[in-house]
Backbone bond lengths (Angstrom), bond angles and torsions (degrees), N, CA, C in turn:
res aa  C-N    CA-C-N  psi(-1)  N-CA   C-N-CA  omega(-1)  CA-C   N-CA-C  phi
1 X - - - 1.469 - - 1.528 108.91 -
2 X 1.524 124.02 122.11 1.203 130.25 -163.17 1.867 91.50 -73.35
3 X 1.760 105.84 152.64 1.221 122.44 -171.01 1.735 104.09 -78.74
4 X 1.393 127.34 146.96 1.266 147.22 -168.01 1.733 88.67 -71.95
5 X 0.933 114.65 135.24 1.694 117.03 146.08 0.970 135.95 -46.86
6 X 1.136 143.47 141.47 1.495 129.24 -153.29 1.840 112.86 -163.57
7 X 1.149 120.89 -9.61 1.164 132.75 165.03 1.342 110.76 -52.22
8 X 1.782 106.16 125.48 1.602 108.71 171.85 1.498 95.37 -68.51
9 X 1.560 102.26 172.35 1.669 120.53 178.14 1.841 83.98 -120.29
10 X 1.520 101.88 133.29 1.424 120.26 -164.56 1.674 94.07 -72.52
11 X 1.714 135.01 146.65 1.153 151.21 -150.16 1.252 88.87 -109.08
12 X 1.714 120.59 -39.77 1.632 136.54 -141.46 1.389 104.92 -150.17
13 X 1.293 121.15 113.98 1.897 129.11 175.89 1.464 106.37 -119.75
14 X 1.762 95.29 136.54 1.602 108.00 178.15 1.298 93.59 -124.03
15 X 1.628 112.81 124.99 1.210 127.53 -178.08 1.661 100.52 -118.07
16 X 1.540 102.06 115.65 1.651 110.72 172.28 1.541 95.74 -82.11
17 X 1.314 117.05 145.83 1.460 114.00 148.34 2.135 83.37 90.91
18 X 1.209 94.14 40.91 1.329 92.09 162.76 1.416 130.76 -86.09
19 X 0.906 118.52 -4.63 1.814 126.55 157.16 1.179 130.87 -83.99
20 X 1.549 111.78 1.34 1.596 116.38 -167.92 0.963 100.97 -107.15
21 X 1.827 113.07 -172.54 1.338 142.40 -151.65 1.599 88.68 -74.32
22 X 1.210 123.70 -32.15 1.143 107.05 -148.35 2.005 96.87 -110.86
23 X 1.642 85.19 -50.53 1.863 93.64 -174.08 1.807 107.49 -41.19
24 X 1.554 111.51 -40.52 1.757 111.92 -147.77 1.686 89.85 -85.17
25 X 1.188 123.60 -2.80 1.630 107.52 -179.41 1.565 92.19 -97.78
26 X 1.239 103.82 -39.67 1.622 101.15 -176.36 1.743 121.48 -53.56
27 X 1.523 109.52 -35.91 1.466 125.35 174.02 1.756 112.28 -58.86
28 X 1.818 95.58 -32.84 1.995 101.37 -161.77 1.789 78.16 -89.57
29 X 1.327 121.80 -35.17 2.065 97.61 -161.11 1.579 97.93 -72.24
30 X 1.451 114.93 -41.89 1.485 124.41 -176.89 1.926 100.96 -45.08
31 X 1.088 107.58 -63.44 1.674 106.11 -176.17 1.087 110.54 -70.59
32 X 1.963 137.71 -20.78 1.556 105.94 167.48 1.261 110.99 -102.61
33 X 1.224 118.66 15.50 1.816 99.41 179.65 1.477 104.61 -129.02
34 X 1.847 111.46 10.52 1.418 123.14 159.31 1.209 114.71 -129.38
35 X 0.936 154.34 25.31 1.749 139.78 -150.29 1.343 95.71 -45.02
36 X 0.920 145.08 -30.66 1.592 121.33 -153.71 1.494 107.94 -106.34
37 X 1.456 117.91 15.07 1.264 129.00 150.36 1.499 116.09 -66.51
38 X 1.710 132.86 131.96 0.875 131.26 -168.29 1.917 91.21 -93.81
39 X 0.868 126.69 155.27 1.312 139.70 -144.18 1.631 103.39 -159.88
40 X 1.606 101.41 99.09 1.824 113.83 173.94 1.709 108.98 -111.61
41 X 1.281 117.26 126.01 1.544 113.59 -176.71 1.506 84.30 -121.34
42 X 1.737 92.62 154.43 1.737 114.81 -173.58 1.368 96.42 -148.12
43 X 1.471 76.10 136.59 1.849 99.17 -177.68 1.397 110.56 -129.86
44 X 1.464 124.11 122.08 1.191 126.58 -179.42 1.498 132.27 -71.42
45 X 1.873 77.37 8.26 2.204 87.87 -170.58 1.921 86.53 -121.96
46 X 1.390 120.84 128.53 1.447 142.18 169.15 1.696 92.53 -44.69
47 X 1.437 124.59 -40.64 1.441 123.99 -123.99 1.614 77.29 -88.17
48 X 1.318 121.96 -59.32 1.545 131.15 -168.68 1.530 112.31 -70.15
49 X 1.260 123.58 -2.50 1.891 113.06 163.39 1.678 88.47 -43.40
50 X 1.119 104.87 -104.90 1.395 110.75 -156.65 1.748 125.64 -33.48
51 X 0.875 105.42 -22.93 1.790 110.31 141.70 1.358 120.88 -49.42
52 X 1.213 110.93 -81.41 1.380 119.72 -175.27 1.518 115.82 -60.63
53 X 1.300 131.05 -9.14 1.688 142.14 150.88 1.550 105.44 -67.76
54 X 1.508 110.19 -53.67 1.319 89.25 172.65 1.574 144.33 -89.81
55 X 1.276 93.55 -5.51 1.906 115.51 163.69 2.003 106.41 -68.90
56 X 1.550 101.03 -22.02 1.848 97.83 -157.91 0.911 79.60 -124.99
57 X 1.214 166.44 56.04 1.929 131.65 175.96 1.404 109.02 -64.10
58 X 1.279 108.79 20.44 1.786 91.16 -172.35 1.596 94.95 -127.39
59 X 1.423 109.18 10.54 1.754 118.14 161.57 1.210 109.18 -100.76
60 X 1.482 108.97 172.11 1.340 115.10 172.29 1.834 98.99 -110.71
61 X 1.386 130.83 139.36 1.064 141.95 -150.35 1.447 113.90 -126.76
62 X 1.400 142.90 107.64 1.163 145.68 -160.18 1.837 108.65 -140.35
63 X 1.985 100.10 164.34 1.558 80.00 -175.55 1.112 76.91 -124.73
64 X 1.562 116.07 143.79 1.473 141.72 156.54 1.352 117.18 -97.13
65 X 0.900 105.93 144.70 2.214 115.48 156.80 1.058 97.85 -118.75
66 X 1.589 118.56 144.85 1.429 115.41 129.51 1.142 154.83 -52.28
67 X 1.342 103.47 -30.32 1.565 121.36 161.54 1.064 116.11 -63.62
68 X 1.817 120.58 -21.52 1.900 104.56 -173.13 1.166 85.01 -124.09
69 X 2.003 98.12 128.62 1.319 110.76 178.14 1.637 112.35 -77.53
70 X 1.478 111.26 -20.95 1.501 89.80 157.96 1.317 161.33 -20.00
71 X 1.326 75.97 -75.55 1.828 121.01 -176.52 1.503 107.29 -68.75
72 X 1.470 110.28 -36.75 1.775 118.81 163.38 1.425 122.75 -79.41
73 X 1.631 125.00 -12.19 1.298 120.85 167.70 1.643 101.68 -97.15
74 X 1.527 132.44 -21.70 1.222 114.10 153.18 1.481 127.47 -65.06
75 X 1.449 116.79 -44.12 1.481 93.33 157.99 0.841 169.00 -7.77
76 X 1.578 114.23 -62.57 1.900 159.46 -122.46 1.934 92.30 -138.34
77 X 1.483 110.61 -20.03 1.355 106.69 -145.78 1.866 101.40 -72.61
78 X 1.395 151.46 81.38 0.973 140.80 -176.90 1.149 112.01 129.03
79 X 1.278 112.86 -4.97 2.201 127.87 -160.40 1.679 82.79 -85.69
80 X 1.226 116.45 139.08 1.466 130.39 169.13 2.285 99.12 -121.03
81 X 0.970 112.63 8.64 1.599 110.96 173.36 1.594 91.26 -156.71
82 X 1.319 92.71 133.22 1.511 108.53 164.15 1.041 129.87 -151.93
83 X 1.560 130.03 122.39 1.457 141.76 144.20 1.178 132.56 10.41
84 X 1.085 150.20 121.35 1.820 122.81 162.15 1.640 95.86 -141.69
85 X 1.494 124.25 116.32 1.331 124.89 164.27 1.674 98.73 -146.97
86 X 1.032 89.62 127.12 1.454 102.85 -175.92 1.477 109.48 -105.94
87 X 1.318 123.62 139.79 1.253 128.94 175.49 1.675 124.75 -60.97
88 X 1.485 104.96 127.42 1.296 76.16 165.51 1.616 171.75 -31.51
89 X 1.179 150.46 92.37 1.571 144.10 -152.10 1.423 124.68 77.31
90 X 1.359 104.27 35.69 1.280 100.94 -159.26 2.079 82.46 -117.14
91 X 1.246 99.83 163.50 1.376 111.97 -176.71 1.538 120.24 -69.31
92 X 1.615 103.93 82.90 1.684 86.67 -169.78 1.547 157.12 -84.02
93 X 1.539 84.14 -14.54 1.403 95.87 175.03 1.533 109.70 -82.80
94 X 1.371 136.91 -5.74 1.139 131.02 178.79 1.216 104.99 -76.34
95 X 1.725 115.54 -50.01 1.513 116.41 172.98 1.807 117.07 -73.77
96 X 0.954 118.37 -16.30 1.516 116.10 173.43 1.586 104.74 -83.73
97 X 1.307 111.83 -30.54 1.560 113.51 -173.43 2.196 90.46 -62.27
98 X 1.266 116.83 -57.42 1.800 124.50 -176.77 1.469 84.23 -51.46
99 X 1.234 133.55 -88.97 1.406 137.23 -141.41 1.606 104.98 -62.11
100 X 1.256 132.90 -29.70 1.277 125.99 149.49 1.721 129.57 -45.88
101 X 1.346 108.96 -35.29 1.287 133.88 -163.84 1.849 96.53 -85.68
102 X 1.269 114.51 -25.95 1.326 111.21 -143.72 1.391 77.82 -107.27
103 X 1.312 141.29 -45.21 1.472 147.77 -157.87 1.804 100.67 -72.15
104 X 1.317 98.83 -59.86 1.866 104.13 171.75 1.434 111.54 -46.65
105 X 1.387 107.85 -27.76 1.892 95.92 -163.83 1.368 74.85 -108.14
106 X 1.028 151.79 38.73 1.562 133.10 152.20 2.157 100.29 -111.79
107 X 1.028 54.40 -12.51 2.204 65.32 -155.34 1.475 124.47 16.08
108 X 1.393 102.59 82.11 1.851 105.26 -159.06 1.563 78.97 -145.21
109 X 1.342 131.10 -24.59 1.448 106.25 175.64 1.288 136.03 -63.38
110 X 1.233 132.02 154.81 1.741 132.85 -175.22 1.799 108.20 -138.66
111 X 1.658 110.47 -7.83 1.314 93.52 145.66 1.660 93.63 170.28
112 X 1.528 93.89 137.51 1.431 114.82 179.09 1.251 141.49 -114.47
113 X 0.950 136.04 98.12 1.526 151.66 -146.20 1.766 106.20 -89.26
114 X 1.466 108.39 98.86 1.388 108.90 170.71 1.687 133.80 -101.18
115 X 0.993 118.59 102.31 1.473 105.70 -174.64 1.181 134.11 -69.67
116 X 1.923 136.13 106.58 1.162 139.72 178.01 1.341 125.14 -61.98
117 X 1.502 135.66 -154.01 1.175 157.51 178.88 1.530 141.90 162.76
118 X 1.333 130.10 173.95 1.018 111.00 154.08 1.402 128.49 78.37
119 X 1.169 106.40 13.21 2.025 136.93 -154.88 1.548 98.59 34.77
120 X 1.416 109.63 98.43 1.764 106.33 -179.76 1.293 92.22 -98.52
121 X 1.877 128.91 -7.14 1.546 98.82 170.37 1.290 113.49 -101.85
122 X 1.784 140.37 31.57 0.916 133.84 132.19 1.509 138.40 -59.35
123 X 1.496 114.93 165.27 1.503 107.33 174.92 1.285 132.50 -81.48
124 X 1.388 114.96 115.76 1.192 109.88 -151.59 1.888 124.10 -75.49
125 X 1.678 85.96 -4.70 1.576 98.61 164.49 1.085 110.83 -60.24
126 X 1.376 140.31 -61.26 1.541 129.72 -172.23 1.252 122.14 -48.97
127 X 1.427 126.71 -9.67 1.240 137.52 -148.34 2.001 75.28 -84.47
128 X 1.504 108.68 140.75 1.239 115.76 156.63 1.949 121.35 -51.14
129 X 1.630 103.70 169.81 1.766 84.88 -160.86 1.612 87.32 -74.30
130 X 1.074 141.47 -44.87 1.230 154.79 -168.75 0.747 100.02 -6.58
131 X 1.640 98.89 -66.67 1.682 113.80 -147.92 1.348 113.39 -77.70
132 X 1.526 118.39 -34.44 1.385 122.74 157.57 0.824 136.11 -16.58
133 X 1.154 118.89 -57.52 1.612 146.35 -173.90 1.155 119.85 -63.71
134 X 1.347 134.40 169.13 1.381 121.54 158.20 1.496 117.11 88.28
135 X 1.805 93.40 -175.52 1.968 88.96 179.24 1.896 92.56 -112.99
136 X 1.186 126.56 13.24 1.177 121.98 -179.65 1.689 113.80 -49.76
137 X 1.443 111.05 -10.60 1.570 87.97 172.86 1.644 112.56 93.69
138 X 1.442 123.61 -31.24 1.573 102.59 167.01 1.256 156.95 -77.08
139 X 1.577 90.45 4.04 1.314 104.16 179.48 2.060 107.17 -125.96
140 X 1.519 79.95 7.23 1.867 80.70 179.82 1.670 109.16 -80.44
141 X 1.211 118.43 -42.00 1.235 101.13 179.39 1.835 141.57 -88.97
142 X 1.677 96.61 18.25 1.268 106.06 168.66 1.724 97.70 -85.57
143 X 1.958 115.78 -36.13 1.706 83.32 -167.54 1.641 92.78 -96.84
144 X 1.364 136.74 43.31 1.473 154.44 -167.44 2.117 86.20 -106.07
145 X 1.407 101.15 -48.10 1.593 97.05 -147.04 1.882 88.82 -91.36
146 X 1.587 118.26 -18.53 1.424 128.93 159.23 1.387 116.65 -49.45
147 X 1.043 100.99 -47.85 1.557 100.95 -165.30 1.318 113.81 -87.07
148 X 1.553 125.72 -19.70 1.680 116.98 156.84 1.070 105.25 -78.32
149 X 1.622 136.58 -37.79 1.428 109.49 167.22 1.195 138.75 -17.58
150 X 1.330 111.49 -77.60 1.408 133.28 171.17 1.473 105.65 -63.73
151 X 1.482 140.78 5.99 1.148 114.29 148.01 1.047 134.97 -103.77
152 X 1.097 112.46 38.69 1.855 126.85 -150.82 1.184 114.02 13.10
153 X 1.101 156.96 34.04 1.447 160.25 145.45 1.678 102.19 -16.97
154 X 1.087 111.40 175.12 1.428 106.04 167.03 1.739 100.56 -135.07
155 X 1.371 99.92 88.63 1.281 128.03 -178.23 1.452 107.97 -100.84
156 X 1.734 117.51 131.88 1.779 107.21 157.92 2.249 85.97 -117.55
157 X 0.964 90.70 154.55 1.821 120.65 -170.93 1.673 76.50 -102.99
158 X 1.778 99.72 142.38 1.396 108.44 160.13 1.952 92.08 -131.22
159 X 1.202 101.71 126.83 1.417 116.66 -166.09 1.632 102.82 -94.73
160 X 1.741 108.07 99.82 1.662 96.68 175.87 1.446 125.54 -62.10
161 X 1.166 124.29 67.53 1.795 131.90 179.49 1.345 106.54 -36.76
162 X 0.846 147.23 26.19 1.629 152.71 -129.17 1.047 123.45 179.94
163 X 1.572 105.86 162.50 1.794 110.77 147.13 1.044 133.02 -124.77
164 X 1.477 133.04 156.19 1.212 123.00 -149.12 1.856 100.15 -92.91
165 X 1.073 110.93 111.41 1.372 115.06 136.10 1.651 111.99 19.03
166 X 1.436 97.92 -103.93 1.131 94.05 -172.52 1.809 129.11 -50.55
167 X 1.062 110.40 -13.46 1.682 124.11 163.82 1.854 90.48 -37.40
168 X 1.138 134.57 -59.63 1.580 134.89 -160.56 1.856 87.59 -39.37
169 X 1.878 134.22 -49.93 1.162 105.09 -172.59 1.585 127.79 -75.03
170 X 1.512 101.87 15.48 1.406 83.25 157.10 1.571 120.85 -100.32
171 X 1.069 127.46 12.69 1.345 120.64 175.46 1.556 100.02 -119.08
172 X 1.607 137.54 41.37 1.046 152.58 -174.32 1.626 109.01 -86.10
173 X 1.915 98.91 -31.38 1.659 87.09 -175.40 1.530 104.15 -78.35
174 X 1.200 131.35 -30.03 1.653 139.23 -177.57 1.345 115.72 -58.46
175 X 1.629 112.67 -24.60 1.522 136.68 169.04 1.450 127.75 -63.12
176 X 1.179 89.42 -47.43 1.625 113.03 -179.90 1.724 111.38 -85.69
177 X 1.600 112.16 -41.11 1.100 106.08 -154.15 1.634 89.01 -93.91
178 X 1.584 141.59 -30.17 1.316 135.09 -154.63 2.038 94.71 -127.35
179 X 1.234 88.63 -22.14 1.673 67.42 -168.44 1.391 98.55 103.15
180 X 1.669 140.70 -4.93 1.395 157.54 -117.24 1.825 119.11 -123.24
181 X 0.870 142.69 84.26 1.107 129.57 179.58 1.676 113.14 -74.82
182 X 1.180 124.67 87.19 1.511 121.19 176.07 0.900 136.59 -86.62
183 X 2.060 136.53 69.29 1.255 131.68 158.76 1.489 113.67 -143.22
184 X 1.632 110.47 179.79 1.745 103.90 -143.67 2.270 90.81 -74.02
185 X 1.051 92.22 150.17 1.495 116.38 -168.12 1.469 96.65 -62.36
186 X 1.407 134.96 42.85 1.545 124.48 168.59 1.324 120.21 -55.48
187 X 1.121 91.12 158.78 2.023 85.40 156.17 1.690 127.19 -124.92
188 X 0.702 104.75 139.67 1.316 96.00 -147.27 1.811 96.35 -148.95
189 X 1.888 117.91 153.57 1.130 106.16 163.24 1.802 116.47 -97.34
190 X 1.364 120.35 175.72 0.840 126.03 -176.15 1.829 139.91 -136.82
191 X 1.676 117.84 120.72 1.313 100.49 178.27 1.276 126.04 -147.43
192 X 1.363 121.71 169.71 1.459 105.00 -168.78 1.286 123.59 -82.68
193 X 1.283 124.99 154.27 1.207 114.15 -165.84 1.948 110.78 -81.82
194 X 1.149 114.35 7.90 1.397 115.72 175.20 1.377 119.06 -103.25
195 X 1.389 109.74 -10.92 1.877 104.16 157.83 1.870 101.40 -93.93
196 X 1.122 115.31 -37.62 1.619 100.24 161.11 1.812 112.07 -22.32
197 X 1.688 114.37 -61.28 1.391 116.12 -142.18 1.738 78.67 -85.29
198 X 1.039 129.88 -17.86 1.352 131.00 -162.51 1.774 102.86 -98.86
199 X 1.225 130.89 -6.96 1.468 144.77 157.76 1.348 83.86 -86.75
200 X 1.095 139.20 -109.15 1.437 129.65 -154.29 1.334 125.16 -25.53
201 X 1.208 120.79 -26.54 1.464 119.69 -168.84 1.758 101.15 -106.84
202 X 1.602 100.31 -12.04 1.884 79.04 163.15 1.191 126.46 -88.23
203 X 1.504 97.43 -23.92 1.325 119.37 170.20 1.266 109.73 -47.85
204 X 1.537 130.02 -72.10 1.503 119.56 159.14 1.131 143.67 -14.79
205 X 1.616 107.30 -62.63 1.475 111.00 162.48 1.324 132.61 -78.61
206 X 1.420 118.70 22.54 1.573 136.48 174.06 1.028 81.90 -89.35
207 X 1.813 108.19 160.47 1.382 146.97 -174.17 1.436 108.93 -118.38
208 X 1.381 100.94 -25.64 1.869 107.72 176.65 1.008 122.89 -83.35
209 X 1.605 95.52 94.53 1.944 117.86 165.31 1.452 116.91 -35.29
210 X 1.562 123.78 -15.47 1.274 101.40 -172.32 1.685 104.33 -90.88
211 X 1.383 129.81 6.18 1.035 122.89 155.76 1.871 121.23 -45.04
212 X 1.317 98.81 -45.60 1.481 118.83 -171.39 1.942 97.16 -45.15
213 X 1.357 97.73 132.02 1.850 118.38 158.31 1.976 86.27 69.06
214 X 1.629 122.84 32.59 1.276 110.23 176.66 2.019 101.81 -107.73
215 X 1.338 113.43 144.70 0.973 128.27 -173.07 1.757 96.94 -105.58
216 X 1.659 114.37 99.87 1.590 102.43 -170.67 1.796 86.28 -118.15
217 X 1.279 99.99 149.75 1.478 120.03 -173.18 1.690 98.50 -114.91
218 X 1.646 112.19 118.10 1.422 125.37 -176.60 1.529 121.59 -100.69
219 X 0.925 120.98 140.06 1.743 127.04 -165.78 1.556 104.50 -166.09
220 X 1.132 123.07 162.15 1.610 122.36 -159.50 1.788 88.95 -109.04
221 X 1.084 117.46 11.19 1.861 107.48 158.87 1.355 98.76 78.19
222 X 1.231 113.41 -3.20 2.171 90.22 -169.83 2.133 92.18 -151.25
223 X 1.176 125.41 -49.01 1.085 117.41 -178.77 1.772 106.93 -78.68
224 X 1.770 99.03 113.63 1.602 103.57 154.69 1.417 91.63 -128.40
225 X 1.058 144.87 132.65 1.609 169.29 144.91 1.797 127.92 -132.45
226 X 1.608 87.23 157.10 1.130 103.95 172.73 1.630 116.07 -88.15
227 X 1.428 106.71 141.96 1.488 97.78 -177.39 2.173 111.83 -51.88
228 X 1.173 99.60 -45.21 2.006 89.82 174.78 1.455 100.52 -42.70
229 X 1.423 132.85 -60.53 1.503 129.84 -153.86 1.467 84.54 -71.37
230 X 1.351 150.58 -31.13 1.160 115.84 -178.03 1.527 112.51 -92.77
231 X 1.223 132.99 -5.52 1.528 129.23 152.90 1.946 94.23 -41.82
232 X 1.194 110.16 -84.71 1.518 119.01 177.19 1.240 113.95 -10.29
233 X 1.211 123.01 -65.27 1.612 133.17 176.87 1.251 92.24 -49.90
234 X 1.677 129.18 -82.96 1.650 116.87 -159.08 1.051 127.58 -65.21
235 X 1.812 105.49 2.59 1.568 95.07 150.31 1.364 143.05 -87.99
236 X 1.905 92.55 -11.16 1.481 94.60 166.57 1.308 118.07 -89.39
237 X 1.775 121.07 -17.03 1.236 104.54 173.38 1.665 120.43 -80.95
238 X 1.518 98.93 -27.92 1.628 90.60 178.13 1.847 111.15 -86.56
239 X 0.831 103.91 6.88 1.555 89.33 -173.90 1.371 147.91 76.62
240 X 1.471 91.06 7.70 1.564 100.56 175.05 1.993 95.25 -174.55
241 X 1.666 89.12 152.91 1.740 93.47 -148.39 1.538 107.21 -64.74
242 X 1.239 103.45 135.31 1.474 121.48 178.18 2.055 98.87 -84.48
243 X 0.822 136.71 145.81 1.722 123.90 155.45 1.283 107.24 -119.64
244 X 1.548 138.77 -176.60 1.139 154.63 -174.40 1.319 104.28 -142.55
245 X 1.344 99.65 165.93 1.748 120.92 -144.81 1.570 110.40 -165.72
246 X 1.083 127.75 60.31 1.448 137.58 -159.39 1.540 115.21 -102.50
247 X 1.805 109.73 9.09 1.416 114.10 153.81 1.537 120.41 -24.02
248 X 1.462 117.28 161.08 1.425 122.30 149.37 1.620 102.49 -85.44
249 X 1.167 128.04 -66.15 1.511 106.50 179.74 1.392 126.48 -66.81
250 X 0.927 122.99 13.07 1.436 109.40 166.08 1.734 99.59 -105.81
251 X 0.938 118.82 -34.07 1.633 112.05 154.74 1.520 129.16 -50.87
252 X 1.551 103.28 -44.54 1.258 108.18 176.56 1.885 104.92 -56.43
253 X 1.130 100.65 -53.71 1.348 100.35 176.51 1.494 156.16 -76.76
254 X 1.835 82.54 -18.21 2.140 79.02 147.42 1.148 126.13 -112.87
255 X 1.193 121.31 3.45 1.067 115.47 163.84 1.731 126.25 -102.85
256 X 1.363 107.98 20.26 1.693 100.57 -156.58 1.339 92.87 -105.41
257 X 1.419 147.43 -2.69 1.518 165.24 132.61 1.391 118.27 -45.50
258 X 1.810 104.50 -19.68 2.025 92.96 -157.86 1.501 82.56 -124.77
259 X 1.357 126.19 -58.35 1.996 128.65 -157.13 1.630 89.99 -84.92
260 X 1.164 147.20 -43.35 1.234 145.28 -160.49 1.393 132.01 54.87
261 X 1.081 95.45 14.04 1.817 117.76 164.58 1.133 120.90 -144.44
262 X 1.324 117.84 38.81 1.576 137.31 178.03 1.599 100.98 -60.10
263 X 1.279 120.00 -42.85 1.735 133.48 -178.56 1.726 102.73 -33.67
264 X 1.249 83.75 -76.27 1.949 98.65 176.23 1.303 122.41 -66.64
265 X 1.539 118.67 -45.95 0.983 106.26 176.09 1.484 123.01 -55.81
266 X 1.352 113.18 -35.80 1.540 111.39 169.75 1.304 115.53 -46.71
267 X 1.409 122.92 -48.05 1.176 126.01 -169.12 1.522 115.82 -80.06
268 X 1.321 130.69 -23.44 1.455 129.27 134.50 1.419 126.86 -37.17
269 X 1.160 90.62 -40.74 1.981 94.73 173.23 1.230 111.33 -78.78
270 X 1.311 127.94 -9.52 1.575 120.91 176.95 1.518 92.67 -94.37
271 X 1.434 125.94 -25.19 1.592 117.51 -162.65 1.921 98.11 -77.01
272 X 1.355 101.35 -47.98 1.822 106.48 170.26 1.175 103.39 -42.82
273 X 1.671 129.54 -64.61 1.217 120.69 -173.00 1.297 135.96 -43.29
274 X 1.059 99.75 -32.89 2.055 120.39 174.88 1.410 112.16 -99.49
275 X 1.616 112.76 25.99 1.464 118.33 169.96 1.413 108.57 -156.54
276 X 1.582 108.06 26.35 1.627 107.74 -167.89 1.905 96.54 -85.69
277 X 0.433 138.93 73.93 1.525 154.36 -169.79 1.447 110.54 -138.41
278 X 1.176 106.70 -52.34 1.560 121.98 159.56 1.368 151.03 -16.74
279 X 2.018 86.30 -41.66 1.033 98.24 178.61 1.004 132.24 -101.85
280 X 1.600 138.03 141.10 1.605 129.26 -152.47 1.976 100.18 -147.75
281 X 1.146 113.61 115.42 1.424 121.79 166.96 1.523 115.95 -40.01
282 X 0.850 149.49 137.20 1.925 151.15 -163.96 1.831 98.33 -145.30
283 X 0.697 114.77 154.19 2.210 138.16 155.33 1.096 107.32 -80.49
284 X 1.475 133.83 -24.21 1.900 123.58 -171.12 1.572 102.36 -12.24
285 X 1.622 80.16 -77.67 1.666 102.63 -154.49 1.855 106.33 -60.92
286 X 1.162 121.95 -41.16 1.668 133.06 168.85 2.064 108.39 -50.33
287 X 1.439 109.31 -39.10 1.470 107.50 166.52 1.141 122.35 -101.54
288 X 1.133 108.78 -0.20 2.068 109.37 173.23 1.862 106.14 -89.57
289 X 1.551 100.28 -19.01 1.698 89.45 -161.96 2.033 81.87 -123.00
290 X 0.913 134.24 6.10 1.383 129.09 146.27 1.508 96.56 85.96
291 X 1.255 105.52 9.82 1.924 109.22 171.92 1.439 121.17 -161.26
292 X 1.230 113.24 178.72 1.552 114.96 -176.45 1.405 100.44 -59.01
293 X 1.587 115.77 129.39 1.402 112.02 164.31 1.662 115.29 -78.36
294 X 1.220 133.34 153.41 1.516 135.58 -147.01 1.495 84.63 -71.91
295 X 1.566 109.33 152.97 1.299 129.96 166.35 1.564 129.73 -79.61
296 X 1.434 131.26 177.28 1.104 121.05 170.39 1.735 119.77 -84.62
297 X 1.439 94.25 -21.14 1.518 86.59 171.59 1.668 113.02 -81.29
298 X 1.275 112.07 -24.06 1.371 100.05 -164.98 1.472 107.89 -87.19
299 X 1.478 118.85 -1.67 1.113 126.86 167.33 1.603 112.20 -63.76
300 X 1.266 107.55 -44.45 1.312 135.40 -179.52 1.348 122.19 -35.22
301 X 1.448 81.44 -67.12 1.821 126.13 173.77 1.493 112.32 -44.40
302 X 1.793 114.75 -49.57 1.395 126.72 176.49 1.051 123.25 -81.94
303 X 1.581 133.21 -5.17 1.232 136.69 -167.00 1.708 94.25 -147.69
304 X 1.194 121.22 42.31 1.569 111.28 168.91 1.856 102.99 -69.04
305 X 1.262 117.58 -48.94 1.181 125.92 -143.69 1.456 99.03 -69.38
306 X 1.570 109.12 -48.63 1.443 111.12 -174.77 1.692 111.23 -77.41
307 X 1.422 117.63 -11.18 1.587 100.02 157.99 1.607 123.20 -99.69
308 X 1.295 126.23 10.59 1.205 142.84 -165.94 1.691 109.12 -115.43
309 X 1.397 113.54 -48.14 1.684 105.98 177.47 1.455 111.69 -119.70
């Protein structure tokens, strides 16, 4: 006889990364399909409280660092659901090492939702030395998903298998200005980052503990392509021919002014390339949110204007 569910549903949610693509949908599904969830957003910039009060007024709004374990055990202090998206390139195990520290000495959580990347359940030996190195982030979140292990937290990891969607506005000026889609021809699956925030928040309001200590890998179930086949697509959705351009120098060069780690990142994209095998379409996200998660064309479809003029 299968076991009863048993997971509390969190009273109180701390969402890091409450200004982003992903945190600010998670804050609006959390308040209409819970209101009576108390709702704390943290921002690591002083400047954006008062933004984020006036984007949420119906949260309570605080600024965290990672670096100050303070400011992260005031946070955390009473939160029974919490957030974890960490910004890109930023130093993580120093700040996951505090925010681990800060969550144990609060001990009021009942379940914490961390977001991975970057294949953290590959080996991170193969990874070129390059990539090793550094604060680039590819090797932080394999010992990121180590280190809640071993703290027994009651953490589930949502693994971005993917790319986000919205990534298309950074290659918006090549769009506009050539008609041009410019980046290296991976293949890769793909999803938006607003059923992401919308998996997380059912996830929350599930009762089923066996989510707890699960490592789930997210993808929109239907888009695996190569960036050329998706030039192809935006030419059938926009109506007039899109081409592709999957040089290293022409990468090197529009983007090495705007992302500022175009260097590596290229060279990550050659390491995916020689491990794209990897990648495999899943339902997670299609049975966690009880419908088709949005497509790449219809993404397309909703945002022609803002990558086109």
């Amino acid at each position: 006889m299968p076991e009863y569910n048993h997971k509390s549903i969190p009273r109180s949610i701390l969402i890091f990364g409450a200004a982003n693509h992903i945190g600010a949908p998670l804050a609006k599904f959390l308040h209409r399909e819970a209101p009576q969830i108390q709702l704390r957003l943290a921002s690591s910039s002083p400047e954006r409280v008062a933004t984020l009060e006036s984007d949420f007024p119906y949260a309570e709004v605080v600024h965290a660092d990672y670096f100050d374990l303070p400011s992260l055990e005031s946070a955390v202090r009473g939160m029974e659901g919490v957030f974890v998206n960490a910004p890109g390139g930023m130093e993580e195990v120093g700040a996951m090492t505090n925010l681990v520290s800060a969550l144990k000495k609060a001990g009021t959580a009942v379940h914490i939702l961390r977001t991975l990347g970057l294949q953290p359940e590959a080996n991170q030996r193969r990874l070129p030395a390059g990539l090793r190195e550094g604060r680039n982030g590819l090797t932080q979140h394999s010992l990121v998903k180590q280190m809640f292990d071993e703290s027994d937290l009651p953490v589930t990891y949502l693994n971005i298998g993917a790319t986000f969607m919205d990534n298309f506005f950074w290659m918006k000026d090549g769009l506009r200005r050539e008609r041009k889609l410019i980046w290296h021809d991976r293949l890769i699956p793909f999803i938006d980052p607003r059923d992401i925030a919308e998996v997380a928040g059912r996830l929350f309001l599930s009762d089923n503990h066996r989510h707890i200590g699960q490592f789930h890998t997210l993808n929109n179930g239907h888009d695996l392509m190569r960036f050329s086949e998706v030039a192809e697509l935006m030419s059938e959705v926009f109506g007039e021919k899109i081409t592709h351009d999957g040089t290293k120098d022409s990468f090197l060069n529009e983007y090495g002014s705007k992302i500022g780690f175009s260097a590596w990142l290229w060279e990550f994209l050659e390491y995916e390339g020689a491990n794209e095998v990897v990648w495999a379409r899943n339902d997670f996200v299609e049975r966690t949110l009880g419908r088709k998660p949005r497509t790449v064309r219809q993404w397309l479809q909703e945002h022609e204007k803002l990558l086109l003029t």
